[in-house]
Residue frames as a rotation matrix with the C-alpha (Angstrom) as fourth column:
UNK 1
0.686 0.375 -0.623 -39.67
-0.623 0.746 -0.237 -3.37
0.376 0.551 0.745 -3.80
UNK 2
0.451 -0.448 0.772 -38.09
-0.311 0.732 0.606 -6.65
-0.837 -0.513 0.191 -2.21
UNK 3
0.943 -0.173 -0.286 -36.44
-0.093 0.686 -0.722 -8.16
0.321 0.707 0.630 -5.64
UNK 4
0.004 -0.821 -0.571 -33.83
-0.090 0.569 -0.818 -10.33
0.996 0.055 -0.072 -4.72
UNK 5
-0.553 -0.227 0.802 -34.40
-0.813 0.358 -0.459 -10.56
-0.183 -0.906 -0.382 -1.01
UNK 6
-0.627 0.272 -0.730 -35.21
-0.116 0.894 0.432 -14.07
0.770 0.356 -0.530 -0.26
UNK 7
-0.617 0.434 -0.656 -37.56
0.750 0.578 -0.323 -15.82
0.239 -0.691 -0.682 2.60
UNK 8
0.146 0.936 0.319 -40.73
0.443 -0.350 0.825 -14.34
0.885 0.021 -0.466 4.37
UNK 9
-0.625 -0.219 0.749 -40.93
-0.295 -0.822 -0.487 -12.02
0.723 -0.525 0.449 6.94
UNK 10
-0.322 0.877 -0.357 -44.07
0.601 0.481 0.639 -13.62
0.732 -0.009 -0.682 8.20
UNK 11
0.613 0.223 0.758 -44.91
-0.256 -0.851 0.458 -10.32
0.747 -0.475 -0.465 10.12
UNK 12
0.929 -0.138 -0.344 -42.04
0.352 0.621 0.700 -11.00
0.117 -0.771 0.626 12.56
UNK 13
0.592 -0.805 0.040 -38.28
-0.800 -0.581 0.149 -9.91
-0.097 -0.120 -0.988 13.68
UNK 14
0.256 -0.456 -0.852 -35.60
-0.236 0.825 -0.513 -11.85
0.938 0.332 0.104 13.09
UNK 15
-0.976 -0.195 0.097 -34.92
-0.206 0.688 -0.696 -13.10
0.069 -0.699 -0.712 16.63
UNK 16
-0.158 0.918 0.363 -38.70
-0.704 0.153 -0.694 -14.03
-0.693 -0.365 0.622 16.40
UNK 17
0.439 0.306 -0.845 -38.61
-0.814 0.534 -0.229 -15.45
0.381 0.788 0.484 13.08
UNK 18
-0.293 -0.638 -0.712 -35.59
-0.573 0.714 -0.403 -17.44
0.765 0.290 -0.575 14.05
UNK 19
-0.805 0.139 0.577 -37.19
-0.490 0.390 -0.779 -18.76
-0.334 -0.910 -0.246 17.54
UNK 20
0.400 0.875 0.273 -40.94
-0.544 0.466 -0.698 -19.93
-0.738 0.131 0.662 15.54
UNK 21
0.571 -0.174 -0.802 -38.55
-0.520 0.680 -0.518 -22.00
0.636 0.712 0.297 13.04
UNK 22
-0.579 -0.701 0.416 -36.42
-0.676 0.128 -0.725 -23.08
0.455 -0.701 -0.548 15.98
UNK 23
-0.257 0.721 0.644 -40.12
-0.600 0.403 -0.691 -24.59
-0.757 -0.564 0.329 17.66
UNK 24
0.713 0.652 -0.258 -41.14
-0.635 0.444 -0.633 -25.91
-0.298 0.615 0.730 14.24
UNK 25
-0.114 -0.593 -0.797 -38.13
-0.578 0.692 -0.432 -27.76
0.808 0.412 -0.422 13.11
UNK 26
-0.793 -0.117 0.598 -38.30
-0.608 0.091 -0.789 -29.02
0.038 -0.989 -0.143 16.89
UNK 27
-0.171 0.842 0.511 -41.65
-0.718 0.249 -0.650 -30.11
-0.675 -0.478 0.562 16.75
UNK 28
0.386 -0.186 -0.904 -40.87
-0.878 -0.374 -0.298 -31.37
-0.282 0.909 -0.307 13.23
UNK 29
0.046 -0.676 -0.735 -38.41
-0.765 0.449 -0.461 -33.62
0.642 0.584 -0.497 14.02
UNK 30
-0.593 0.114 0.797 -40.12
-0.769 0.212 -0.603 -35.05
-0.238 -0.971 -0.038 16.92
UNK 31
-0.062 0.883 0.465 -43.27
-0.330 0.421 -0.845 -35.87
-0.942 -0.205 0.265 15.68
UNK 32
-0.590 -0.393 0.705 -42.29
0.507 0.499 0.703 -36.65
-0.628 0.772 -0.095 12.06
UNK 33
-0.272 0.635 0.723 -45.27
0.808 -0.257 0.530 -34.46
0.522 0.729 -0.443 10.89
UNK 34
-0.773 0.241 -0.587 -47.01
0.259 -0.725 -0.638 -31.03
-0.580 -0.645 0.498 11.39
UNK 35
-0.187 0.235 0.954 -49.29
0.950 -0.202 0.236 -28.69
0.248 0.951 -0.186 10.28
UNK 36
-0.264 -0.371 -0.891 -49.04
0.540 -0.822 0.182 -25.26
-0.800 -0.433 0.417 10.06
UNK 37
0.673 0.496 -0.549 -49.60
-0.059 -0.704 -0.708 -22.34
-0.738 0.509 -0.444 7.43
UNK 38
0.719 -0.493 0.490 -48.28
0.644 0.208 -0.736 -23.00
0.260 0.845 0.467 3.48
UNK 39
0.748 -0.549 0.373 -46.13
-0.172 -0.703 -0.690 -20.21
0.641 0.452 -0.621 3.69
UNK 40
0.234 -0.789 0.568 -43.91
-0.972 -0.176 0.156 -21.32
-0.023 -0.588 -0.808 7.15
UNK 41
0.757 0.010 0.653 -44.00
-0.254 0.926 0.280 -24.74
-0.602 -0.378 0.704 5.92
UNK 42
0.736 -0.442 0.513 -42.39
0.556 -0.037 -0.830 -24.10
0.386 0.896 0.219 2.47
UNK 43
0.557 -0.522 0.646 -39.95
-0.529 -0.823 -0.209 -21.79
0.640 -0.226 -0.734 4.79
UNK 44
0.670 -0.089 0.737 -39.28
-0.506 0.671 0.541 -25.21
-0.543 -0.736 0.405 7.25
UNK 45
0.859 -0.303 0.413 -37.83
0.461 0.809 -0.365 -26.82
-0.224 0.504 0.834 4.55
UNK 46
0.564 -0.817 0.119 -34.86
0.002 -0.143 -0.990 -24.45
0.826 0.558 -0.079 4.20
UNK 47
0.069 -0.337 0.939 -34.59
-0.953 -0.299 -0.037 -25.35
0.293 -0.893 -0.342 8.15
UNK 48
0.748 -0.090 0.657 -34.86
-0.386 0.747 0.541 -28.95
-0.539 -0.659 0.524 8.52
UNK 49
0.943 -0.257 0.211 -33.04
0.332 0.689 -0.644 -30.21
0.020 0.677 0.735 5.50
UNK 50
-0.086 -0.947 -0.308 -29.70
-0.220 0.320 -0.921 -29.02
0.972 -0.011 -0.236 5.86
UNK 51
0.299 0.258 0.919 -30.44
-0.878 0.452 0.159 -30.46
-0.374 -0.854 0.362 9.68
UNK 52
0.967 0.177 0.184 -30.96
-0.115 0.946 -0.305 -33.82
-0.228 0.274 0.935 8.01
UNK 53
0.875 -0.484 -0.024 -27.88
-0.107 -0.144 -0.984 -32.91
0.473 0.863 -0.177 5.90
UNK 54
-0.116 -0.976 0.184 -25.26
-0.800 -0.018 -0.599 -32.72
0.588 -0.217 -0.779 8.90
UNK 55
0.323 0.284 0.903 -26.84
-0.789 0.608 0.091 -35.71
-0.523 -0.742 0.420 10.58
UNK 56
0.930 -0.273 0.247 -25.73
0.366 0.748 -0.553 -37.87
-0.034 0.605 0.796 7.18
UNK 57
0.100 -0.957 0.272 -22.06
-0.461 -0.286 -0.840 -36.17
0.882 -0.041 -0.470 7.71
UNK 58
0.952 0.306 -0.010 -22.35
-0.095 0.325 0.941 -37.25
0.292 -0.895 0.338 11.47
UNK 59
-0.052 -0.991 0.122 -19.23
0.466 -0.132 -0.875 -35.87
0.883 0.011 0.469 13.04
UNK 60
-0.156 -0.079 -0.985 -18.67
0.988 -0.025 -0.154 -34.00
-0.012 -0.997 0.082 16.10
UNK 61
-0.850 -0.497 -0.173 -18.92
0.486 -0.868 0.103 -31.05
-0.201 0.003 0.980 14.32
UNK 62
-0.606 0.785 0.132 -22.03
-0.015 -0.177 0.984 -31.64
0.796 0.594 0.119 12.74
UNK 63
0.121 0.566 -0.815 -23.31
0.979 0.066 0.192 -32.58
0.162 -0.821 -0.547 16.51
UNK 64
-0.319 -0.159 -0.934 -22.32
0.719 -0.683 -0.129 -29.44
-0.618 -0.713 0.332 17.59
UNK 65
-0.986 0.080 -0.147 -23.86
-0.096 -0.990 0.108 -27.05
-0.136 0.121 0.983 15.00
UNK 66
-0.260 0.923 -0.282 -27.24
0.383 0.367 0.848 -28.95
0.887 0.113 -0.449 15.22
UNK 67
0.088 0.545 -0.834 -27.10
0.995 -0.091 0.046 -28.46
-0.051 -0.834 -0.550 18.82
UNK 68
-0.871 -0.275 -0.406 -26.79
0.384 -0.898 -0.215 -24.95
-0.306 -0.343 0.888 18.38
UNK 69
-0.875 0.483 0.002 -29.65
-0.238 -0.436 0.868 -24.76
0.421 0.759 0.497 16.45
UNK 70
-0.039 0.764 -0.644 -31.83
-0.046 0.642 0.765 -27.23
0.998 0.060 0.010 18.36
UNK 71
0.025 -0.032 0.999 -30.51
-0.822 -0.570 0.003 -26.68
0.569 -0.821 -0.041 22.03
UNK 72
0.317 0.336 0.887 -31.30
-0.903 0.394 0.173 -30.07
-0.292 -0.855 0.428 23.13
UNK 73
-0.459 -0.888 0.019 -28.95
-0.837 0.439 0.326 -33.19
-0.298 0.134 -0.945 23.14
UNK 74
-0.312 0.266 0.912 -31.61
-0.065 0.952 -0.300 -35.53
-0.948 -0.153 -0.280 23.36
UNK 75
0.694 0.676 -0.248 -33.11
-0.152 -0.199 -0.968 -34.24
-0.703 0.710 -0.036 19.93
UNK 76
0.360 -0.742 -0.566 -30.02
-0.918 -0.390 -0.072 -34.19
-0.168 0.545 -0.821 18.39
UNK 77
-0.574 -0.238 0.783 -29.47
-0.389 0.921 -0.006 -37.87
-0.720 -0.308 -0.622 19.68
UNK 78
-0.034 0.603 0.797 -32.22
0.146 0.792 -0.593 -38.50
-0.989 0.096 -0.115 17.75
UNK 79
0.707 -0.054 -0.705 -31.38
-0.325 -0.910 -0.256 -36.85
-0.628 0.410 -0.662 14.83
UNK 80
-0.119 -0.687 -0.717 -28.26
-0.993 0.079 0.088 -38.45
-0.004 0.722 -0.691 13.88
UNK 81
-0.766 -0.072 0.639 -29.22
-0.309 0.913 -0.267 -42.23
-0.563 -0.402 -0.722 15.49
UNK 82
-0.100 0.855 0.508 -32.76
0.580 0.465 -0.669 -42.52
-0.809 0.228 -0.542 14.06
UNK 83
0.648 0.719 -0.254 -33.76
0.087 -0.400 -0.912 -39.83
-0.757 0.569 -0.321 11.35
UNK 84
0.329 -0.927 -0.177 -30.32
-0.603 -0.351 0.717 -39.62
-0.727 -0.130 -0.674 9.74
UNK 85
-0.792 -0.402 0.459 -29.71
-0.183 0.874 0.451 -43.11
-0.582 0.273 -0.766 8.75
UNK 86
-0.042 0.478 0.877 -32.46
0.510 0.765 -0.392 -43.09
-0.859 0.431 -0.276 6.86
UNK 87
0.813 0.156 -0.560 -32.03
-0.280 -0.738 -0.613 -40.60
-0.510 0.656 -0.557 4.78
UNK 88
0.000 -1.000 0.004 -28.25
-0.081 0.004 0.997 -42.12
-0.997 -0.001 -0.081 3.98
UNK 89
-0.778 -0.490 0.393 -27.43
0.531 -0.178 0.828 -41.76
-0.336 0.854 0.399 0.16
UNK 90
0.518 0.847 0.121 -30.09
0.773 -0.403 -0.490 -39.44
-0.366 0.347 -0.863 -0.37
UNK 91
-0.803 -0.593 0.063 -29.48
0.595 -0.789 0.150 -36.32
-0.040 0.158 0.987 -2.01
UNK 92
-0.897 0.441 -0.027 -31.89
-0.435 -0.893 -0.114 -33.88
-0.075 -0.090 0.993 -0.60
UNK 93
-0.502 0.865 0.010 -35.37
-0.611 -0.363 0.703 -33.56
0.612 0.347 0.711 -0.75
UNK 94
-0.998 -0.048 -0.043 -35.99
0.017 0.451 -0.892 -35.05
0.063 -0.891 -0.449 2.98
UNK 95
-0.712 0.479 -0.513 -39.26
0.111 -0.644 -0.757 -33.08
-0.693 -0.596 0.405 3.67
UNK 96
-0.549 0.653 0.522 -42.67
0.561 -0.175 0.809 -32.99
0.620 0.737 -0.271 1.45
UNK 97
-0.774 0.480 -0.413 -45.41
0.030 -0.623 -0.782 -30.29
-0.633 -0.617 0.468 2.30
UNK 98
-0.867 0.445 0.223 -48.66
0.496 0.733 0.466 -31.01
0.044 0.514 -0.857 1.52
UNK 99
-0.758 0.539 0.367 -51.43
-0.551 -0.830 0.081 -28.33
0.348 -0.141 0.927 1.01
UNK 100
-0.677 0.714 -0.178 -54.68
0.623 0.427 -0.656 -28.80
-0.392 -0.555 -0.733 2.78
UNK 101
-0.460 0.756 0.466 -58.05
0.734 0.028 0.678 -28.14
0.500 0.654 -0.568 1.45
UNK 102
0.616 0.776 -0.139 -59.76
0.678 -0.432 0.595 -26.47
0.401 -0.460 -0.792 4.18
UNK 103
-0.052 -0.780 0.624 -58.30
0.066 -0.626 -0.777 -23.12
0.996 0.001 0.084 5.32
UNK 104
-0.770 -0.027 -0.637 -57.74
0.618 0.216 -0.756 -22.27
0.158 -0.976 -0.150 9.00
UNK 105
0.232 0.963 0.135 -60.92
0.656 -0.257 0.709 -21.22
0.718 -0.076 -0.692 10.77
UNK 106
0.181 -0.217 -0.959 -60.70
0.529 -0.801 0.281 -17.55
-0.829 -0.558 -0.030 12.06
UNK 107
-0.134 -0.679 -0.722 -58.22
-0.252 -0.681 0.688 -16.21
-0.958 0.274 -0.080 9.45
UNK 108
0.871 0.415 0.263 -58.70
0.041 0.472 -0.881 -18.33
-0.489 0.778 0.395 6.66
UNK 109
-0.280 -0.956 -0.087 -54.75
-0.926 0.245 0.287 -18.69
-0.253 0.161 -0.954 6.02
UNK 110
0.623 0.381 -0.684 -54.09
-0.696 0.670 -0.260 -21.50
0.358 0.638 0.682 3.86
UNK 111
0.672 -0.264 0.692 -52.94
-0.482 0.554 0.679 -24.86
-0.563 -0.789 0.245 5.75
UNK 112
0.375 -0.460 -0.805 -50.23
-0.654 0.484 -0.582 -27.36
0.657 0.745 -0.119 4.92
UNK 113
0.918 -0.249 0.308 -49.07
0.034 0.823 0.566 -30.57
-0.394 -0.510 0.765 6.29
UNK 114
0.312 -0.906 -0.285 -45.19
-0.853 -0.136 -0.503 -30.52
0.418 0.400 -0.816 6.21
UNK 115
0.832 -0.114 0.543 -43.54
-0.317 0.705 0.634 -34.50
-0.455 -0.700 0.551 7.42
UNK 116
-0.507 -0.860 -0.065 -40.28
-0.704 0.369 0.606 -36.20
-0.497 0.353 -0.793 6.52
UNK 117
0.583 0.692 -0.426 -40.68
-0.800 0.581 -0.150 -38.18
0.144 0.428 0.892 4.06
UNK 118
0.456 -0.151 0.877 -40.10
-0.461 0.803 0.378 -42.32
-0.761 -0.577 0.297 4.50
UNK 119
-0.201 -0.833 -0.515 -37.59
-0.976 0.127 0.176 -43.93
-0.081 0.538 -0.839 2.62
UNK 120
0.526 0.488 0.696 -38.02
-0.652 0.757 -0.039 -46.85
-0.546 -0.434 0.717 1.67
UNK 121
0.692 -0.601 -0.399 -35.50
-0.385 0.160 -0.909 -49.49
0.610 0.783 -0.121 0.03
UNK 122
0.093 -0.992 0.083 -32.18
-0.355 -0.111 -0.928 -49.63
0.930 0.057 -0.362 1.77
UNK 123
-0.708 0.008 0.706 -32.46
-0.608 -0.514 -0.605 -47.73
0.358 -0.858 0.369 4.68
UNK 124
0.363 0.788 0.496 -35.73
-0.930 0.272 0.248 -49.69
0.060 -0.552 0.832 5.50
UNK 125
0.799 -0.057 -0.599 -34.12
0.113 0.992 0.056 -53.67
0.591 -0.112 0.799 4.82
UNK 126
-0.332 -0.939 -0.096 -31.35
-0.050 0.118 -0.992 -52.17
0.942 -0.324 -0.086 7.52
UNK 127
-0.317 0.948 -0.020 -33.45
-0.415 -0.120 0.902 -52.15
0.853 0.294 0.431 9.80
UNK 128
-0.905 -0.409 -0.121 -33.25
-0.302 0.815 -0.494 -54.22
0.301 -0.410 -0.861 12.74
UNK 129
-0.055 0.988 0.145 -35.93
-0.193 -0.153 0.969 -56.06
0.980 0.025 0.199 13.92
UNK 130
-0.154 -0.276 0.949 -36.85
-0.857 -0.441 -0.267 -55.87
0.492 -0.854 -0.169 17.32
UNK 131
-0.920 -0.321 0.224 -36.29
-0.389 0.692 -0.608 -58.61
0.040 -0.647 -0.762 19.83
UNK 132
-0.505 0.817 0.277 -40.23
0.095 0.372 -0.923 -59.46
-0.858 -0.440 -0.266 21.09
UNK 133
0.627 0.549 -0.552 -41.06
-0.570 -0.159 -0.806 -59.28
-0.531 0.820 0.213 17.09
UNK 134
-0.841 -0.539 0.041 -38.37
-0.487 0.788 0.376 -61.91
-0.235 0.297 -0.926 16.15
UNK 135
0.607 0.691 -0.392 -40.32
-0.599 0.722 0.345 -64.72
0.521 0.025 0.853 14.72
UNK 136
0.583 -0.225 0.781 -39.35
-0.542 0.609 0.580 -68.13
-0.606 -0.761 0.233 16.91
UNK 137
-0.004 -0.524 -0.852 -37.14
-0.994 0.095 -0.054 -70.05
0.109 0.846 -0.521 15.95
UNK 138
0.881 0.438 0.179 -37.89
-0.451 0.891 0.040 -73.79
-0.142 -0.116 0.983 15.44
UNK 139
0.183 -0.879 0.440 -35.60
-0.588 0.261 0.766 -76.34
-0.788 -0.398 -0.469 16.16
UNK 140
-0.506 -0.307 -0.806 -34.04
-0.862 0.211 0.461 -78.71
0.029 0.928 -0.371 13.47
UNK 141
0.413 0.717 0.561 -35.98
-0.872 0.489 0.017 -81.83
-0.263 -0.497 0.827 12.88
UNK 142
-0.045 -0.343 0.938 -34.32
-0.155 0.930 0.332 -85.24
-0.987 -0.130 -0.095 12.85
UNK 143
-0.647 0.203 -0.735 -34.32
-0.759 -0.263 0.596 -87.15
-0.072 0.943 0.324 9.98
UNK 144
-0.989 0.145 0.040 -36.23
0.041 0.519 -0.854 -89.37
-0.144 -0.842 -0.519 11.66
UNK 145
-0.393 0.651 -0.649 -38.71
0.416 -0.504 -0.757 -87.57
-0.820 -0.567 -0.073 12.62
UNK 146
-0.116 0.512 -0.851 -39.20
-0.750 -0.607 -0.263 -86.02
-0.651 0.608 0.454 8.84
UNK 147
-0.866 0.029 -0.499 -39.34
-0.325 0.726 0.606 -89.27
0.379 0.688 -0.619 7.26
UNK 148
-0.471 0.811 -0.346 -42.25
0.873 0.374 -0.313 -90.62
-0.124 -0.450 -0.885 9.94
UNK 149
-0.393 0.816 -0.423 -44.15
0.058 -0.437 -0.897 -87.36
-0.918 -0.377 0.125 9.15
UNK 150
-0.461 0.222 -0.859 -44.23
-0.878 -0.258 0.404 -87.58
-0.132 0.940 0.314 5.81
UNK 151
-0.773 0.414 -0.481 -45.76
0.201 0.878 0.434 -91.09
0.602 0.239 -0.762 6.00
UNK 152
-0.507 0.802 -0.315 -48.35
0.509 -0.016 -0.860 -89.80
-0.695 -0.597 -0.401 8.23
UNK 153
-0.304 0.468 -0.830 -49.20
-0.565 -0.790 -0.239 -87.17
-0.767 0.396 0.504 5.56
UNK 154
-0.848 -0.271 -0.455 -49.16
-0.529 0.471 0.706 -89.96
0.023 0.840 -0.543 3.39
UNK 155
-0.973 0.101 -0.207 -51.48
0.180 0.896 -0.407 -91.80
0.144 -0.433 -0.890 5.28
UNK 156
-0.435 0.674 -0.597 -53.85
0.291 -0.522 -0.802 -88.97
-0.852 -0.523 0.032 5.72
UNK 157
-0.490 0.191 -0.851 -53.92
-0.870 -0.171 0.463 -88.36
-0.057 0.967 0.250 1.97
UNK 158
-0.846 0.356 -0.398 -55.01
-0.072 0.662 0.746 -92.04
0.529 0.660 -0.534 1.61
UNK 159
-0.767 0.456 -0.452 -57.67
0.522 0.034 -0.852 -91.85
-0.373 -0.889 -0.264 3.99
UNK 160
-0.126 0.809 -0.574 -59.36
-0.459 -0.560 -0.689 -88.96
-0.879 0.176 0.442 2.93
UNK 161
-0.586 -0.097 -0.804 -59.21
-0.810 0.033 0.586 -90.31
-0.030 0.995 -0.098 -1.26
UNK 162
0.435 0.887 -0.155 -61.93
-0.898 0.415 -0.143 -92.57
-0.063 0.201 0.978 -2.40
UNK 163
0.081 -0.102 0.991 -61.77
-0.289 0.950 0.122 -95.90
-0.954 -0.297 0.048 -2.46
UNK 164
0.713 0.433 -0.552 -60.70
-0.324 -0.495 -0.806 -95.79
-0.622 0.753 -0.213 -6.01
UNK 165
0.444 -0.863 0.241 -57.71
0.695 0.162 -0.701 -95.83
0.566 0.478 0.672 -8.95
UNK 166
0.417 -0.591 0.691 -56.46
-0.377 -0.804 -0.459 -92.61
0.827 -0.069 -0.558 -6.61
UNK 167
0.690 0.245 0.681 -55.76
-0.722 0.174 0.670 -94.82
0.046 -0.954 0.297 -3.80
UNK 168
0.710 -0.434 0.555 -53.68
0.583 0.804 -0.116 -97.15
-0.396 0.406 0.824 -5.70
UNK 169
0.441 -0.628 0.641 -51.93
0.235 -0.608 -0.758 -94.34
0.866 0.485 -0.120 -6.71
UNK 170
0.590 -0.112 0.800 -51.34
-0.637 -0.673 0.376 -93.02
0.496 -0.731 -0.468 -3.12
UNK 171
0.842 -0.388 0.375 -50.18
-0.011 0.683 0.730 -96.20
-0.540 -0.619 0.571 -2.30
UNK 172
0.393 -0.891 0.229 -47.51
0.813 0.220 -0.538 -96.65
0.429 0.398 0.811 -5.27
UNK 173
0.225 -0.682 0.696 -46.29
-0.179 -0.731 -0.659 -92.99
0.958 0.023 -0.287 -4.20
UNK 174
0.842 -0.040 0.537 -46.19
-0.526 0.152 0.837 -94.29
-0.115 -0.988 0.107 -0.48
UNK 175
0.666 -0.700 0.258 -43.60
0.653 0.714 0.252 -97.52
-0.361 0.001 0.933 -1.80
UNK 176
0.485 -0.425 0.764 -41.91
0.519 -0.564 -0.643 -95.15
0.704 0.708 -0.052 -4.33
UNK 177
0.829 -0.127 0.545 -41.54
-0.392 -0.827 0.403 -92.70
0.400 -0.547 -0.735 -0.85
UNK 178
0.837 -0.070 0.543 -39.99
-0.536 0.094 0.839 -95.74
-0.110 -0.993 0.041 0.73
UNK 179
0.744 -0.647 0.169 -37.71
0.668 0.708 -0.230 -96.89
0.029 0.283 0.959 -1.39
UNK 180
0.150 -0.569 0.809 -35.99
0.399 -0.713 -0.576 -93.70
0.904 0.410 0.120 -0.91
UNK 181
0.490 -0.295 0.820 -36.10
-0.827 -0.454 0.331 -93.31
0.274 -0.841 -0.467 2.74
UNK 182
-0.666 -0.736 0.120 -34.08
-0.674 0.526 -0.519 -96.05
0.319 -0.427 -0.846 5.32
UNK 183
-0.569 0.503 -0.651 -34.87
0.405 0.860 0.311 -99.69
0.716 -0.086 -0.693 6.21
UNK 184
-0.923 0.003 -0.384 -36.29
0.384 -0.010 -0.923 -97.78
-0.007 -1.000 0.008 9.34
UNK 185
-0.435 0.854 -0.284 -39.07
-0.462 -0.483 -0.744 -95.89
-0.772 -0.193 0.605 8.30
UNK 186
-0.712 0.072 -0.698 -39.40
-0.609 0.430 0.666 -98.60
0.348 0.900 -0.262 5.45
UNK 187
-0.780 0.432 -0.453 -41.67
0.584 0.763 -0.278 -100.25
0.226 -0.481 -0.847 7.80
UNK 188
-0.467 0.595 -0.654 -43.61
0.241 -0.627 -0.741 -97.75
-0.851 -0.504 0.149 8.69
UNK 189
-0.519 0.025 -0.854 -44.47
-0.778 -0.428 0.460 -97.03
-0.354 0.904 0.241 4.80
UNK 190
-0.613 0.310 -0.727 -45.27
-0.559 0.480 0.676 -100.47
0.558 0.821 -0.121 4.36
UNK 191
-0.616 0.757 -0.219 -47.75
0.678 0.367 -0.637 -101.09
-0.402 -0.541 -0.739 7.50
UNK 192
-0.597 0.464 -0.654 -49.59
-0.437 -0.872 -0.219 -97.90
-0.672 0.155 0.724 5.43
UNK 193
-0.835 0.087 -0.544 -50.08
-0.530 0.141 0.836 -100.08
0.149 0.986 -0.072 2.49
UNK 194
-0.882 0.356 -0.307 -51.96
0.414 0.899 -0.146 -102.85
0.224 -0.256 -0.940 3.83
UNK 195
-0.540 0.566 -0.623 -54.52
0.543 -0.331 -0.772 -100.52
-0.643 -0.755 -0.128 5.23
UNK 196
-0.463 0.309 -0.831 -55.44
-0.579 -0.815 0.020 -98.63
-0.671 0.490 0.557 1.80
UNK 197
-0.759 0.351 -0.548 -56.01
-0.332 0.516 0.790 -101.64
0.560 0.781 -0.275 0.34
UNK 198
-0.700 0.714 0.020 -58.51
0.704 0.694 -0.148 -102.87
-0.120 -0.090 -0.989 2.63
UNK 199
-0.323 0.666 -0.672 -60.56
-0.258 -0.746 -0.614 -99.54
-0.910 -0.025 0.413 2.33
């Protein structure tokens, strides 16, 4: 009887076992998702997460016992630079595994989707956004230049408005506009008027 031995054997040796979690944590932490059999996904998770774990320590030490595990600098690069930081004040539970419905065809072994899960909060409003996804940035506008558009909008409001009591209204809020902008655009406000009244 096995009582008290932990983890799965999954018909394998241990320098096998430890090479097919070695590919999966690999593949894992590449592609952000997998899928694979319930039983080596629920076994991933006691391989990627303390991974995750020395990538939020991020030290030289922690680089160096990832790469022992992972072999490759660039993965590791990505590790503490990109998957890392988001995880920062987390405590655990990096990784969800998600059973699938349909079993695998052949064996009928039951499937599971295993993926980091996405954080969202912090870690996402740090974010940077990228350069060619900046929105533009519009220059300041005169005041000038926003006083004479608001009397165009003004102008365009009386236009479209019946010939009516709402016109007379559009017009007092036109004078009302201009008594509150400069003598400059005070002209411009009051060549509007004349025109609503002859409509």
């Amino acid at each position: 009887m096995r009582h008290k031995k932990s983890g799965r054997k999954l018909g394998r040796n241990p320098s096998h076992r430890k090479a097919l979690f070695r590919n999966l944590a690999k593949a894992l932490l590449t592609h952000g998702r997998i899928t694979t059999t319930e039983a080596k996904a629920k076994d991933l998770r006691g391989v990627v997460e303390p991974l995750i774990t020395l990538a939020l320590k991020n030290d030289l030490h922690a680089r160096r016992e990832a790469y022992r595990f992972l072999g490759e600098h660039k993965l590791v690069a990505r590790l503490f630079n990109e998957i890392g930081p988001q995880y920062a004040g987390g405590g655990g539970g990096y990784t969800r595994v998600v059973k699938l419905a349909v079993p695998r065809k052949g064996d009928a072994a039951p499937l599971a989707v295993i993926e980091l899960v996405k954080r969202s909060g912090e870690a996402a409003e740090k974010k940077p956004v990228p350069l060619k996804m900046a929105p533009p940035v519009m220059p300041a506008k005169a005041p000038e230049a926003a006083a004479t558009e608001k009397a165009a909008e003004a102008t365009e409001a009386v236009a479209e408005a019946p010939v009516t009591e709402t016109a007379e209204a559009a017009v007092t809020e036109t004078a009302a506009e201009a008594a509150e902008t400069p003598a400059a655009e005070t002209a411009a406000a009051a060549a509007v008027a004349p025109e609503a009244n002859k409509e």
